[in-house]
N, C-alpha and C positions, 0 to 999 in steps of 0.2 A: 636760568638767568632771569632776574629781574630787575627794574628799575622805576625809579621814582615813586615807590610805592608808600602810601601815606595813612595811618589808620591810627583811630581814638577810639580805645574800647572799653567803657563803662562800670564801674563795677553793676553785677544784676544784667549787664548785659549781653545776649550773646550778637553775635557778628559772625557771618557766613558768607568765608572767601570761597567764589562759585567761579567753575569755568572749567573748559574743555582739559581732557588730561595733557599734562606738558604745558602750561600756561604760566607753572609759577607760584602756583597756591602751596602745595608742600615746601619748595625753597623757603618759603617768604615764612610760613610754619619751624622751619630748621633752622632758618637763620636768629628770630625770635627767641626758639630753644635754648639758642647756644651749640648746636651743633656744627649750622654752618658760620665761616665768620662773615659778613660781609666787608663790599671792598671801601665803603662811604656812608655815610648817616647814624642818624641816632634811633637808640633806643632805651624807651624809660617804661619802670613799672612804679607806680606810686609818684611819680616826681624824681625817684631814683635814675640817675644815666646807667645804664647796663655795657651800653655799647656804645662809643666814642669816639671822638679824638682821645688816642691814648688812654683808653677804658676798655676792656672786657672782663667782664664778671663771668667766672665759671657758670655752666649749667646748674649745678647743685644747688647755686648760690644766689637763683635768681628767684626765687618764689614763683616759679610757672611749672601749673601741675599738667602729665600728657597725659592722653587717651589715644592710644591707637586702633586701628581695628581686628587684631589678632587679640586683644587683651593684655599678653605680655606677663601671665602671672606666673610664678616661678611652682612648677608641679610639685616639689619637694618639699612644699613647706603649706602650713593647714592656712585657711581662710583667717583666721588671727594673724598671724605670722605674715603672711602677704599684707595686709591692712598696714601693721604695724612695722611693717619694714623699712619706712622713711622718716620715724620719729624719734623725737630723741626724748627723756628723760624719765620718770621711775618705771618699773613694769604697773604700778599702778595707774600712773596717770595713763600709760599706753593704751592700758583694760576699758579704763573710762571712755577713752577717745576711741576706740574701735568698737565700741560697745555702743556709742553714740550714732557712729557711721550706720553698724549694722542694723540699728533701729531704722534708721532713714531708708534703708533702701532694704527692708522686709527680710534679713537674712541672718538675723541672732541663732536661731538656731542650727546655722551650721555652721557657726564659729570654727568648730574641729573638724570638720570635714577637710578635702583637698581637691581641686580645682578639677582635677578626671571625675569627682563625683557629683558636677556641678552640668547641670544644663547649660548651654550659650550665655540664655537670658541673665543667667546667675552670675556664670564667670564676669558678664559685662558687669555686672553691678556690683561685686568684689572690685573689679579693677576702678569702678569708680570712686568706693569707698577709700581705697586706696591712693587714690591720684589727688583726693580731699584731706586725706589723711593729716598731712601736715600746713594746712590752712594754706594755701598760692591762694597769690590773690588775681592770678589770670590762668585757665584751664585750655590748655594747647589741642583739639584734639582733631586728630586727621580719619574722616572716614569712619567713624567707630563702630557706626551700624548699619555698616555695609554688609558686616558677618553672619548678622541674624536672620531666622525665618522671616517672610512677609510678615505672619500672621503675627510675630511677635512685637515689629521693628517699633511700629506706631506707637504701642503701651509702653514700653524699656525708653524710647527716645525722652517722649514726652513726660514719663518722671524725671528720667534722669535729668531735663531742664530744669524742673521745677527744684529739687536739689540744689540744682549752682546755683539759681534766682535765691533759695532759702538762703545761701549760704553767702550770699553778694558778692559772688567770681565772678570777675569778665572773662567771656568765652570767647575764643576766635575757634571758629570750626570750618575744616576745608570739606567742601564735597562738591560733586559733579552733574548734582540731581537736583534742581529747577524744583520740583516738588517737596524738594525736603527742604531746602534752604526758601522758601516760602513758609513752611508749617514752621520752621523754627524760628525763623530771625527777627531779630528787630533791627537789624541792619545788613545790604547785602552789599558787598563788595563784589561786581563782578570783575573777574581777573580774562586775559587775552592777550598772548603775547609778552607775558612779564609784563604787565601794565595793569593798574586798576583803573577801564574804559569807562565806567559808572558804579555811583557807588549815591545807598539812600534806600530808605523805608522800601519794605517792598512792594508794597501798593504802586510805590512810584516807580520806582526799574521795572514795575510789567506794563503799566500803566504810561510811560516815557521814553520810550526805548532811546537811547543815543543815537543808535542806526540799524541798519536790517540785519546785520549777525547778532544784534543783542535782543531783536526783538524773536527772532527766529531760535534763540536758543531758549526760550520759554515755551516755546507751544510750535505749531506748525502753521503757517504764514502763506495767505496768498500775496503776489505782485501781477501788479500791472503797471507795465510801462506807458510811458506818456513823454510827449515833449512841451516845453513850456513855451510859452507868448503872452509876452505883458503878465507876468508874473499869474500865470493860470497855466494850468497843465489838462489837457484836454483828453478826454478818458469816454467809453460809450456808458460809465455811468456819471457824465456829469463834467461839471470844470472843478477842480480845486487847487485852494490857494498853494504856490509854491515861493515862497518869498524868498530874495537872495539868491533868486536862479535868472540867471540872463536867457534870453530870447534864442529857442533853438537847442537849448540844456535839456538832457533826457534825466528825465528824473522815474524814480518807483515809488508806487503807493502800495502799502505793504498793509493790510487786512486779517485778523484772524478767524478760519473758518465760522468758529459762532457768532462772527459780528456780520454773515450775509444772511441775507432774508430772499426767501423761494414765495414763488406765488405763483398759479396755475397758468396755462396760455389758455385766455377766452377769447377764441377769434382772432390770434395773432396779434390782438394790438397795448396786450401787455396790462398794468395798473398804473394809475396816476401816477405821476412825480411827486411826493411828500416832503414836506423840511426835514424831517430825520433820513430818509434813505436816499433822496432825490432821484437823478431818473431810472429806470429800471433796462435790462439790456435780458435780450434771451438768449439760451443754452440749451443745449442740448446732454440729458443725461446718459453717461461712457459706462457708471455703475454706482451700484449703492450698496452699504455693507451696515448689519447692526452689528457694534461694537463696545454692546452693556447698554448704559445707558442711554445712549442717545444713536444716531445714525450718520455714516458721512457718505456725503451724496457729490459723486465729482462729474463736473460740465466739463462739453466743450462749446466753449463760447460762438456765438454768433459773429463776431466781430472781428474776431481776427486769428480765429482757430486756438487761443490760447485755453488752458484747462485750469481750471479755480473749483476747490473744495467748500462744501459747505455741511457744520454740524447740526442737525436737527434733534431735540431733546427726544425718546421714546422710540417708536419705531416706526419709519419710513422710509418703503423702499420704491421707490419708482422703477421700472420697467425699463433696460438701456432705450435709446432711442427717443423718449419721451420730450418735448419741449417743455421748457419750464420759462417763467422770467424769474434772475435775481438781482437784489438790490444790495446795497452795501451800505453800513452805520458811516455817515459820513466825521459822525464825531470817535470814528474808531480808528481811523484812518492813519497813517502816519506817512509823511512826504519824506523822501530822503533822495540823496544825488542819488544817480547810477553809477555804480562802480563795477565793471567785469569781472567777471570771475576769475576770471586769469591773473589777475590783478591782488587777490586775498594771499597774504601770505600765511604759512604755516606758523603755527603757533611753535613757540620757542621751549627746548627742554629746562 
């Protein structure tokens, strides 16, 4: 189920409906298709109404091309024949236009082959030759590569964008993965509950979060609680602004591990208070793990026995037991009411 759901997608541009499974992203994908009908609003391709008051336009008939992530190509029939399955007129012009496709996505040479004699990587790029085949001027695709090796996903994605971009399709593509709808979009719609909660460049939905389940489904999130007075919310690293919280309002300051700063105990009394991290508070380190890159080292605070993560670039492992002092990016910070757990409802099918 979804509602009030609102989106403008560009041609050249893709747009990436994000969010927990059961939210709404495929719906809102099917209903667009023409599979599903919806019960109210519109929907236009070009300026075209598709879907109305007193309007639906068949699937066939809508100019919107899909990718799924099984591929969907029909085994029975050669890499020609799959391409050219959604076109209409001479076999020559067909020859042309699939001969066109297969240049763009590196696969003229197996024209005659058939889809069992095709790697992953390949099938995906048949099916997107295919799903270009007859020029949509917006490209449906839910999940496409989701199917593929790791090693592969990155290289097949990233042409396959550059493709639609050549070919100036607006893309709406659903997926579940924070890191992919980052590398690909230029606009992210995140979905919750049948709802788009925010929606914008993704610099700014990682950067802005609406509230702590949006900020938390991008990376993994420290909180510390606080209660406000005169619009400051008082915390053992500091006071920060809460505005539009009345006196006595517990609010959460929601932190992501690489935005705390560690620094040694010299003598218990910690490092100066700084404009960027302001005051510092110690901890005690529970354990520390390298994890590739960089290390995460997690406290249990001095102040009120709560446990806060921090990632450090390279390898650092402190010793359990170890005092440390950490500080916090005061400009990483994001203030949000408290809301109970108990309270978060389940996302809708």
């Amino acid at each position: 189920m979804v509602s009030e759901v609102s989106l403008n997608v560009n041609p050249g541009q893709v747009t990436c409906l994000l969010g927990p499974s059961g939210c709404g992203k495929s719906t809102t994908l099917r209903i667009i298709a023409g599979v599903d009908w919806p019960d109210t609003g519109e929907i236009r391709i070009d300026g075209r109404t598709i879907v109305g008051p007193g309007t639906f336009v068949p699937p066939e008939a809508r100019g919107a091309g899909l990718m799924f992530q099984d591929f969907a190509l029909f085994p029975h029939l050669s890499v020609f024949d799959n391409v050219a399955f959604g076109l209409s007129g001479t076999r020559t012009e067909k020859r042309l236009r699939v001969r066109e496709l297969l240049e763009k996505v590196g696969l003229v040479r197996y024209v005659d082959s058939y889809p069992h004699e095709l790697s992953g990587g390949e099938q995906q790029r048949v099916a997107l030759a295919r799903a270009l085949a007859p020029r949509p001027r917006i490209m449906l695709m839910d999940e496409p590569f989701s199917g593929l090796d790791n090693r592969l996903r990155d290289g097949i994605r990233d042409e396959t964008l550059s493709i639609l971009k050549a070919e100036g399709t607006a893309v709406l593509l659903v997926t579940h993965e924070p890191e992919e709808a980052m590398r690909m979009a230029d606009e992210i719609a995140l979905m919750r509950k049948g709802r788009i909660v925010q929606q914008g460049a993704p610099y700014n939905v990682y950067n802005a979060p609406v509230d702590r389940e949006a900020a938390a489904f991008f990376s993994d999130i420290n909180v510390i609680r606080a209660k406000v007075q005169g619009l400051l919310a008082e915390t053992a690293f500091g006071k920060f602004m809460a505005p539009g919280q009345p006196d006595g309002a517990e609010v959460e300051i929601v932190i992501r591990p690489q935005h705390l700063k560690i620094d040694f105990d010299r003598g218990g009394q910690g490092p100066h208070p700084t404009p960027e991290h302001g005051v510092w508070a110690r901890g005690i380190v529970e354990r520390a793990r390298f994890i590739g890159k960089e290390s995460l080292v997690e406290f249990r605070m001095d102040f009120d026995g709560s446990t806060l993560s921090a990632t450090v670039p390279s390898v650092f492992l402190p010793k359990p037991g170890t005092p440390l002092w950490i500080a916090i990016r005061r400009d990483r910070c994001f203030v949000f009411p408290y809301v109970p757990k108990k309270d978060w409802r389940k996302p809708q099918d």
